[in-house]
N, C-alpha and C positions, 0 to 999 in steps of 0.2 A: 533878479530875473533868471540868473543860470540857475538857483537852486529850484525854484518856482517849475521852470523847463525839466529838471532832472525829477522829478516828482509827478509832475504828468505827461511822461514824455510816452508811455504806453500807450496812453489815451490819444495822446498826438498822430503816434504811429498808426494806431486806430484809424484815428479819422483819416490821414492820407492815404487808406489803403481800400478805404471803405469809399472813397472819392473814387479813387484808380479804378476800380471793380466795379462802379457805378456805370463811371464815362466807357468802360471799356463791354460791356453787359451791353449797354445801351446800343452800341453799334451793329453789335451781333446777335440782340437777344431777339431782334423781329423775326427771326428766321429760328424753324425749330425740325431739327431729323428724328422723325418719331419713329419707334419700333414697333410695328405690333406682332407678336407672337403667336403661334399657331394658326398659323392663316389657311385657310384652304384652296387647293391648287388647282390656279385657274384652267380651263378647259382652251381657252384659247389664247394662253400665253400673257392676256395683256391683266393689269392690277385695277380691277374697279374700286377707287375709293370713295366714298358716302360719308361726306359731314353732315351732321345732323345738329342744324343750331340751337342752343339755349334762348328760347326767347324770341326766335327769329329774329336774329342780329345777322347782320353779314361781316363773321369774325374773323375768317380764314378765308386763303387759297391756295390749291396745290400747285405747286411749282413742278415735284416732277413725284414717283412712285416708281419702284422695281420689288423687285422679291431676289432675296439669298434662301434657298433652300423653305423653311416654314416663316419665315420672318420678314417681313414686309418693312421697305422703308419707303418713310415717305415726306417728301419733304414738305413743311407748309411756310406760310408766310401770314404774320398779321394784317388786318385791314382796319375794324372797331373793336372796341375792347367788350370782353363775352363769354361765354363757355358754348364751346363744341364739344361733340362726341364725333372718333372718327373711328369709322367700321371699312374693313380689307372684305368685299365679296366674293364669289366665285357660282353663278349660279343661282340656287336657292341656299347656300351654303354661306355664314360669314363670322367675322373674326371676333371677339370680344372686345368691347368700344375701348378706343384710347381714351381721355378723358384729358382735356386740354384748356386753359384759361389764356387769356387774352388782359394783360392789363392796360390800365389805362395809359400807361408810357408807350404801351406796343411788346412789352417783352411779352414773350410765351413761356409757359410754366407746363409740365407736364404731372396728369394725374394728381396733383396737389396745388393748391390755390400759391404755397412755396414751395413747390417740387422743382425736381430738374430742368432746366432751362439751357441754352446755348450760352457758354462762357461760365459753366458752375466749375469746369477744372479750371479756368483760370481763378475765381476767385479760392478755390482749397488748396489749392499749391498756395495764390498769398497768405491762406489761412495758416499755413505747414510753415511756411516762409515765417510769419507774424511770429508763430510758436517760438521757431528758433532762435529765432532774434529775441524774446524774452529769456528763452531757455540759458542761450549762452551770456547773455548778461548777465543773469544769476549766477551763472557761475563764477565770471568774473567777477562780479561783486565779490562774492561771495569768498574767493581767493585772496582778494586785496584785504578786505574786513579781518581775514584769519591772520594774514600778514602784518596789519597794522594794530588790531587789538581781539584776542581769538572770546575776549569773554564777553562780546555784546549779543545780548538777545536776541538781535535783531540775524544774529548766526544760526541762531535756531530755525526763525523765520524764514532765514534761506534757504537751511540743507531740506527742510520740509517743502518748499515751496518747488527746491528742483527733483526732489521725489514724485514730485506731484505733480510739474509740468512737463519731466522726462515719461513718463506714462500717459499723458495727453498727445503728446509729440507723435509716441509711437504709435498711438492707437488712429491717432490722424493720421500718418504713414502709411500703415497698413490699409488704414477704408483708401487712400488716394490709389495708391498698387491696385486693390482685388476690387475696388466697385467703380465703378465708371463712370456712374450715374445715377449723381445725387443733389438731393434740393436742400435750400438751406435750413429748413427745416430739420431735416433729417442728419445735415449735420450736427447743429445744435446737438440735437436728442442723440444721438452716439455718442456724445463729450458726456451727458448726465448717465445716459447708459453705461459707457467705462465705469463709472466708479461703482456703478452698482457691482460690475462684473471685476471690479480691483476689489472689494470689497469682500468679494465671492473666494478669487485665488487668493489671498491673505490671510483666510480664515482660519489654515492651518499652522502656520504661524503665530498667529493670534492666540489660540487655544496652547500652544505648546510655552510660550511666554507669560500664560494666564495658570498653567501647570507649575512653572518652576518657581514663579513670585510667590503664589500661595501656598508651595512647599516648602521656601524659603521664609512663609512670616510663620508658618508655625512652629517651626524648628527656631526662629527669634522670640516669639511669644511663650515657648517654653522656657526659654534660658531668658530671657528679657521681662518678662511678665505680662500680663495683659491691657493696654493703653490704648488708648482711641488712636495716638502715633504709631503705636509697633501695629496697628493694624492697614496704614495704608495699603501695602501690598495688596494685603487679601482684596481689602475693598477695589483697589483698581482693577484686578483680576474679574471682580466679578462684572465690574463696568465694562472690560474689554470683552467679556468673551457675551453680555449682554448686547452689547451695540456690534459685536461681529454678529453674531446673529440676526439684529434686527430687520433689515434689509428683506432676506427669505422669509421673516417670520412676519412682518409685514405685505408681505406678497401674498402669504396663505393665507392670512385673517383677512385682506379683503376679497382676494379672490373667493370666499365661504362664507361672506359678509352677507347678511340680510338685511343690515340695518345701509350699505352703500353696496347700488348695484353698478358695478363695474363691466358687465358684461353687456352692455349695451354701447351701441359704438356712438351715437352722439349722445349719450345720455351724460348728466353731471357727474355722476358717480364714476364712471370708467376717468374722469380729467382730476377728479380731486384723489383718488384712487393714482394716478400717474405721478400728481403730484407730492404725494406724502412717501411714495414707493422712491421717489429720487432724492425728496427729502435727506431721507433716510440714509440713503447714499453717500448725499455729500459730508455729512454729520460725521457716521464714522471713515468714511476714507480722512477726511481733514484731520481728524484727531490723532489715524495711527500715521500719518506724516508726519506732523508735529512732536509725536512720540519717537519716532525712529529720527528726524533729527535731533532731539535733547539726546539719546541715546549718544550717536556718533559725535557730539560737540562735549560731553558728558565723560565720554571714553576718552576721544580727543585729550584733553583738558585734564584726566588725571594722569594720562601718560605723558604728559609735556615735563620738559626739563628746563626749566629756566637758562640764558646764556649767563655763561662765565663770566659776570662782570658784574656783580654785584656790591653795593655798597656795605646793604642792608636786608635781613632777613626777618621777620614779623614770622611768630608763630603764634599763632590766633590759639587762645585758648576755650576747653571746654569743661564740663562737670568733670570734678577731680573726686578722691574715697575721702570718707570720714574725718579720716586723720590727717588729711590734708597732702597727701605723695598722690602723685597721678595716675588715673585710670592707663587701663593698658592702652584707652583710644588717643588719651593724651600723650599719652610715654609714646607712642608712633608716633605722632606729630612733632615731635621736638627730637626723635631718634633721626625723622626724614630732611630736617632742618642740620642737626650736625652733620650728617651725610653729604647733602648738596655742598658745608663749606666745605666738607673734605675732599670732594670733587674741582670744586674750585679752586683752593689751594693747589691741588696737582695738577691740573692743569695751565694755571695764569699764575699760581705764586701768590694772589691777592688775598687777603683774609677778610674777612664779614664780622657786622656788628651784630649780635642775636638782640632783637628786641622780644621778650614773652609780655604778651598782653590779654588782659583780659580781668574784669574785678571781683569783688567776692559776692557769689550768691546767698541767695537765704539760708539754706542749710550748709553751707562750706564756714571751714573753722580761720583758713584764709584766702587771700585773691589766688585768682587762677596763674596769675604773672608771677608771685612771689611761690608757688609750687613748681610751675616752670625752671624759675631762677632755682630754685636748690638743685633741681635735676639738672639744669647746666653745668653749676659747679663739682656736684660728683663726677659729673663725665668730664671733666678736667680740663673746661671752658673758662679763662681767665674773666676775671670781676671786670677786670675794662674793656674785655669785650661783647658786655650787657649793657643794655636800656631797659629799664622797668615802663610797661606804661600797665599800669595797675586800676584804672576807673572804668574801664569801659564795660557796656552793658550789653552788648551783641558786635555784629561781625562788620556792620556798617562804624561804632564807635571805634573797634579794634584800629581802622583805617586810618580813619580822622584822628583820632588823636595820638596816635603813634608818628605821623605824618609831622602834627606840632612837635612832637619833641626830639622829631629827626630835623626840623628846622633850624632847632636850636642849637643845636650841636653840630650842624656841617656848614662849610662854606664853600660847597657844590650845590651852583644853582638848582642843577636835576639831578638828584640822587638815585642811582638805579636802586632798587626795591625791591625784595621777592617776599613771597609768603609762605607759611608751610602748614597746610591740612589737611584733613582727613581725605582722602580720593574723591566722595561722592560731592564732598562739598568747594570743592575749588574752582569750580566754572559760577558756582554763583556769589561765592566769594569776593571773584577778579571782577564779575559784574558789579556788584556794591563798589567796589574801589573805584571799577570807572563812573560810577555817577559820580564821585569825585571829584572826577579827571586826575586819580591819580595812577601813573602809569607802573604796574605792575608785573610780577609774570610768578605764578604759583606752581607749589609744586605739592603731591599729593602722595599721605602715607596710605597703606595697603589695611583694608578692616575686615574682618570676616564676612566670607559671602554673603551667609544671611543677615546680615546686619546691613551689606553694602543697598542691597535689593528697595528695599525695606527705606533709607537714609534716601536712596535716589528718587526714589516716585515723591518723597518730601521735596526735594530739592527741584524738583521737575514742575510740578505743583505752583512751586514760589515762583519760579525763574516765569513760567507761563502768565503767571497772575500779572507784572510788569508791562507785561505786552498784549494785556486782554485787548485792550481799545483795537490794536494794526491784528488781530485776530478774527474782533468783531468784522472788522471794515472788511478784510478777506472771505470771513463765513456769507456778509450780506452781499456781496458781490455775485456769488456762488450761487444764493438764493435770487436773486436778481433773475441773471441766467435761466433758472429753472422757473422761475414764473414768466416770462417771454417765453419761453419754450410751449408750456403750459398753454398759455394764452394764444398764442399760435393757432398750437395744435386745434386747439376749442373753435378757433376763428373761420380757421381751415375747413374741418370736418362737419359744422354745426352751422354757422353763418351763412360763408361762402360756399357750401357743398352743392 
């Protein structure tokens, strides 16, 4: 039941706020203080007001009318539910009509069938309020989860998530400050609006990142060769600086569209046109969030030190040369692993068991563990303090079965565990070990820029693929949003106009 409650407890929060704003709307939404602006000024002091009904319904009544300077307030009160027009006289002179609804509860809505109404600041402060309260959970999560195991994916999911709803927050902030007077509607559509306009300020960033990746894989593709791998860079470069664009360039193809006219205010085209323009939106804002958290968890994660108490060290093996001595990717791996004991040692006095794992590939003359193993022992690493685990076939096996033969050999129930590899790869590394459950903590050697760039968007790639599904569920949520809105709008402008 508690896990069930912590899983929809958003939706929960939701609905009791969406209750509160209900009951509390209702009390105060029959009464409405309309503004009309540029009134003209009466000759004998007093404010003629003229409802003029839809329908001849008797919708409205005014309660009282004054004027500030050109502005006219006035107050009204529902009666049946309806649309009035209400026009400020003076003369033969008069104001441009308010446009006012009447629903069937009694509230009143201004100029929008979901326009501003009495009690819309109190429902966007709970809106602002709501924010927060997801905002700072995330982060608490989000703190505890680094505390308790920094390589779950779902860390990804986070630092993106509070990227994404720290710039809702604010954007709801700021409309709460500077507009005064707004309908739900229109909030809605500001939240899909933001990411158009997040979307917009990002773009130079976007393009400077989409600069340096793809100057980074060609400077790897010269010295590396040309591989459908050594190219993901380039290729995501050109996805990012595609989809930062899209957004604008979707605005101007329909805005010049002949085939969808947009420029008709209840026609279909200006609503499907609204819709593919937020689309778009949300598309790439979600994607450089998710991107700039794998970055900071990415970064995170190869600058982590593992603590001084280690049993056991695993250095995950990779492609070694010809003749079987390790590449210089490998030789940093196993350089960063004697290093960490030698930190350990100075600091706690304790010493670590090297285990080199990893088996022999197709073209390798032997396993990746027994190359390892000789470059321990040059480096003046005593034979009993190695573990071979020699069979494994990727970075999930390295785990598992290095795990079995540390079972075998200790008689500590939890053996603390470190690993050591290459920087780009140890956050997804420590993920593999925790599908596990086994508890870990990596540490990562240093590889040439362009190669780093290049390794990371692989690793990015993988680590995202894991968590498509709680991605999918966030993108349709998003989309959800933006057809309500949509719909709405349509409802509003078209139906109910």
């Amino acid at each position: 039941m508690k896990r069930l409650f912590l899983k929809l407890r958003y939706l929960l929060l939701a609905i009791v706020m969406v209750i509160a704003c209900y009951i509390y709307v209702s009390f105060v939404g029959h009464e409405y203080l309309c503004y009309v602006e540029n009134v003209p000024h009466p000759t004998d002091g007093t404010v003629p007001v003229e409802i003029i009904e839809d329908g001849g319904k008797d919708t409205l009544e005014i309660i009282y009318s004054r004027t500030e300077g050109n502005t006219a307030l006035v107050k009204v009160r529902s009666k049946n539910p309806g649309k009035a027009y209400l026009t400020v006289q003076a003369g033969d002179a008069s104001s441009s009509p308010a446009v006012l609804y009447v629903h069937g509860n009694g509230i009143i809505t201004s100029e929008d069938y979901f326009g501003d109404f009495t009690g819309s600041f109190f429902v966007r402060v709970s809106l602002a309020v709501y924010l927060a309260i997801i905002l700072t959970d995330l982060i608490i999560m989000y703190r505890r989860s680094l505390h308790k195991n920094i390589y779950r994916t779902r860390n990804i999911l986070s630092s993106g998530l509070i990227i994404f709803m720290s710039g809702s927050f604010l954007m709801n902030l700021v409309n709460l400050i500077t507009t005064h007077r707004m309908g739900l509607m229109d909030v809605l559509s500001s939240f899909l609006d933001f990411l158009q306009t997040f979307a917009i300020l990002t773009m130079p960033i976007a393009v400077l990142m989409a600069i340096l990746a793809t100057a980074s894989n060609i400077r790897l593709l010269s010295r590396e060769g040309r591989t459908w791998r050594n190219m993901l860079a380039a290729i995501l470069s050109i996805f990012l600086l595609i989809a930062t664009v899209t957004p604008a360039t979707v605005s101007y193809i329909l805005q010049n569209s002949t085939f969808i006219d947009v420029h008709q205010y209840t026609g279909p085209g200006r609503f499907i046109g609204m819709f593919i323009e937020r689309t778009a939106g949300i598309i790439v804002v979600y994607f450089e969030c998710i991107l700039a958290g794998s970055i900071i968890l990415g970064i995170r994660a190869a600058h982590h030190i593992p603590a001084f108490d280690k049993d056991y060290i695993l250095i995950l093996g990779c492609q070694m040369r010809k003749d079987g001595t390790p590449t210089k990717l490998l030789q940093s791996r196993i350089d960063r692993a004697i290093e960490f004991a030698k930190m350990q040692k100075e600091a706690t006095g304790k010493d670590i068991i090297f285990i080199p794992t990893g088996g022999k590939g197709k073209n390798e003359v032997i396993t990746e563990a027994e190359a390892i193993h000789k470059y321990l022992l040059k480096q003046g690493i005593p034979e009993s303090s190695i573990l071979i685990e020699d069979k494994a076939t990727n970075t999930y096996e390295n785990f598992a079965r290095s795990v079995e033969i540390i079972k075998k050999t200790t008689r500590k129930k939890v053996p603390k565990i470190a690993f050591a590899t290459t920087n780009y790869h140890v956050f997804r590394a420590g993920f593999l070990a925790s599908r596990q459950r086994i508890k870990t903590e990596g540490i990562g050697s240093r590889t040439k820029s362009y190669f780093f760039i290049n390794a990371f968007i692989r690793e990015f790639i993988a680590t995202v693929y894991y968590k498509i599904r709680t991605h999918l569920l966030v993108f349709t949520v998003l989309m959800m949003i933006n057809i309500s809105v949509t719909l709405m709008t349509y409802v509003s402008n078209v139906i109910l106009s």
